[in-house]
C-alpha positions, 0 to 999 in steps of 0.5 A: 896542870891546866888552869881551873874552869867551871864548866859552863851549862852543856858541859855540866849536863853532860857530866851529871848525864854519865854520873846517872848514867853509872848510878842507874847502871848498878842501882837501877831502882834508886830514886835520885835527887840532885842537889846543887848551887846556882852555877848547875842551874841552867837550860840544859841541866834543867832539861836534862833532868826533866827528861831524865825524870830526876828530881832536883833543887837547884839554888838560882841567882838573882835578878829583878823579876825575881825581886818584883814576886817578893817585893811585897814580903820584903817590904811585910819583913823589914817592917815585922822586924822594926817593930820587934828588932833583934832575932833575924826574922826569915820569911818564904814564898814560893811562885812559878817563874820561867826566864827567856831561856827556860823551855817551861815555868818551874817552881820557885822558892824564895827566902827573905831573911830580915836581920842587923845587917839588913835585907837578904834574899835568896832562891832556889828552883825545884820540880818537887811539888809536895813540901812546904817552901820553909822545909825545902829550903831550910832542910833539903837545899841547905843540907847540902852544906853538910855534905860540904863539909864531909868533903872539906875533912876529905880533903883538908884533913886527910890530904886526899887532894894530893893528886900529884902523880903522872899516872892516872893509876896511881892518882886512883890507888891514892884516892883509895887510900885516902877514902880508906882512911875517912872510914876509919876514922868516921869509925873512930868518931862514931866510937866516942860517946855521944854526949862528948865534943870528940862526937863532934870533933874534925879529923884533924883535931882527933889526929892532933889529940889522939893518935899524935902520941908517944905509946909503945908498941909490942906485938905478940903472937895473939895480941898487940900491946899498946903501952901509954905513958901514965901521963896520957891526957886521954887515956880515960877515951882511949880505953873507951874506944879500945873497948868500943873498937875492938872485935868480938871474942869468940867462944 
């Protein structure tokens, strides 16, 4: 297999330009948002959804011109912070900001984050104009760490990197498989009651609690008996999501 390489700003534009090019395609009416670390944000990605006309926030690294727009506010943080030390202390600010490699000015959201361990700052680059700076931040960008760790459970807990085969088909059928199987268990943890950590719980942790046991399996001509051992520790939630799972009776 060949070394791991990020691609650089051309290559990642021409990626993201097949992806819409195959969204648009089969959803043709589909508003689209793009929604990336700092390593997407370059000229030709940027350009590349202007002209496109897709919407995107994009983190974007630091660098000192975009220390001097929020120096003022950094400084504003840290002494709010001195005075009432404790809880960290987070402030935004938005501005227009073009680097020399930019083709136009664009909006920039910063984030100055006052807390025990000092000062952090943090920035993101978007063509939304409506919104408050707090709320794209906070509930927009960061969201994405969300979607993240969907694909950690994918990935980690169903094993679904294991592309190991020569073909590229077979490759596929186990991405499948492996996609097949997020459902169901989402499907299983969107069963558990709501109020219970289960709700919450990894997929490795329901695995490991829920279907790592010994039971006894009888199959009849109508039905399928799973027999548990009386000492089952969760026998109460496997009844509840027996009963949850199971298919409507017909009259």
């Amino acid at each position: 297999m060949r070394p791991a390489r990020r691609p650089n700003g051309a290559e990642s534009a021409a990626h993201i330009r097949r992806l819409i090019r195959q969204i648009a395609r089969h959803w043709p009416e589909t508003e689209i948002l793009l929604r990336a670390d700092s390593h997407y944000c370059t000229p030709q990605v940027l350009d590349l959804c202007d002209g496109l006309g897709l919407r995107y926030v994009f983190g974007l690294s630091k660098n000192g011109r975009l220390a001097r727009n929020i120096s003022a506010l950094e400084a504003s943080t840290a002494a709010r912070y001195a005075r009432t030390p404790g809880q960290k202390l987070r402030r935004f600010k938005t501005f227009s900001y073009a680097a020399r490699s930019w083709s136009k000015p664009r909006r920039i959201i910063a984030r100055v984050e006052v807390g025990p361990m000092g000062r952090d700052a943090r920035y993101i680059v978007t063509n939304l104009e409506g919104g408050r700076g707090k709320h794209l931040y906070e509930k927009l960008y960061s969201a994405r760490g969300q979607a993240e760790n969907h694909i950690k459970a994918w990935k980690a807990h169903l094993a679904a990197d294991r592309t190991s085969c020569s073909e590229a088909n077979a490759n596929q059928m186990r991405l499948m498989l492996h996609g097949c199987a997020y459902w169901v268990w989402w499907k299983l943890r969107a069963a558990c009651p709501k109020r219970s950590p289960w709700r919450r719980a990894q997929f490795d942790t329901l695995r490991l609690h829920l279907v790592k046991l010994a039971a006894t399996i009888v199959e009849k001509k109508t039905r399928i008996i799973v027999t548990l051992p009386a000492s089952c520790p969760r026998k109460g939630l496997l009844l509840l999501l027996f009963d949850a799972l199971a298919p409507p009776k017909t009259a």
